[in-house]
C-alpha positions as a Markdown table, in Angstrom:
| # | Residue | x | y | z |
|---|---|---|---|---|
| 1 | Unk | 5.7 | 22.0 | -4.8 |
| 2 | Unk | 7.6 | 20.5 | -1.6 |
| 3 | Unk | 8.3 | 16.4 | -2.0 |
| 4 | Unk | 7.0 | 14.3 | 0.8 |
| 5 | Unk | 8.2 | 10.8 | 1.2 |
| 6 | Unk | 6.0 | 8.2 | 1.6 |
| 7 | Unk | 6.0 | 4.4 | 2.4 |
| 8 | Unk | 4.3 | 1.8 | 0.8 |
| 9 | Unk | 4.1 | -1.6 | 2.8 |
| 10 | Unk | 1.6 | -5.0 | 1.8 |
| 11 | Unk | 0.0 | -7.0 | 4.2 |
| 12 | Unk | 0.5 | -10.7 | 2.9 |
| 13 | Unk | -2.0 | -13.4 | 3.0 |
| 14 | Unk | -3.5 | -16.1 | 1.3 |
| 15 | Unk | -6.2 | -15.0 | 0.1 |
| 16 | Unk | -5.7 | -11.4 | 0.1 |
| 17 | Unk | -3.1 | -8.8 | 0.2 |
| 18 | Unk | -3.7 | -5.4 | 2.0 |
| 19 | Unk | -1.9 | -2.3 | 0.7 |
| 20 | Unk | -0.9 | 0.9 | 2.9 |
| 21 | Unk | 0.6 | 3.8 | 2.5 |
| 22 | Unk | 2.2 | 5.9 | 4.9 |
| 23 | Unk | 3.6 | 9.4 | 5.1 |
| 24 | Unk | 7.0 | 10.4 | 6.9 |
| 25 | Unk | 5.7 | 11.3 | 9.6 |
| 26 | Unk | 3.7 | 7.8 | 10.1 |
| 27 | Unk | 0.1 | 9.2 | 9.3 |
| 28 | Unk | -2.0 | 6.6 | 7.5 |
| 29 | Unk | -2.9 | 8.0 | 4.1 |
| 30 | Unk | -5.1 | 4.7 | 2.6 |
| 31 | Unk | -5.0 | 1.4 | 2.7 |
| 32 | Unk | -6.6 | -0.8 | -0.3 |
| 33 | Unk | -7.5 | -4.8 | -0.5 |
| 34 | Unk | -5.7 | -6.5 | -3.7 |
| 35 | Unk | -5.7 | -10.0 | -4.3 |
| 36 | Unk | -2.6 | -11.9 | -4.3 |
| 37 | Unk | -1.6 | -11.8 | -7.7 |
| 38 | Unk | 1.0 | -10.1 | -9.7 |
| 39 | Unk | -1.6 | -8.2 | -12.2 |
| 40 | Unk | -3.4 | -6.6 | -9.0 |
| 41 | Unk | -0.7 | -6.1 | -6.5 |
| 42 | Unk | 0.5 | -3.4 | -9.2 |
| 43 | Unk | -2.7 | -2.0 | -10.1 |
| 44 | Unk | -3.7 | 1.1 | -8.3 |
């Protein structure tokens, strides 16, 4: 199985955070809403 990287950025807000992930080649693979706190910004 070939490795791709990826990148993993967050939108910041205050109320909300918005997670996306990106491959190498800059295609959007999914983006999820979290709310801004430490227990949800690390649960995927």
């Amino acid at each position: 199985m070939q490795q791709r990287e990826i990148i993993l950025g967050v939108d910041t807000h205050l109320d909300t955070h918005v997670r996306a992930v990106i491959s190498e080649t800059g295609e959007l693979l999914g983006t999820r809403p979290c709310l801004p706190t430490r227990q949800d910004i690390f649960n995927y």
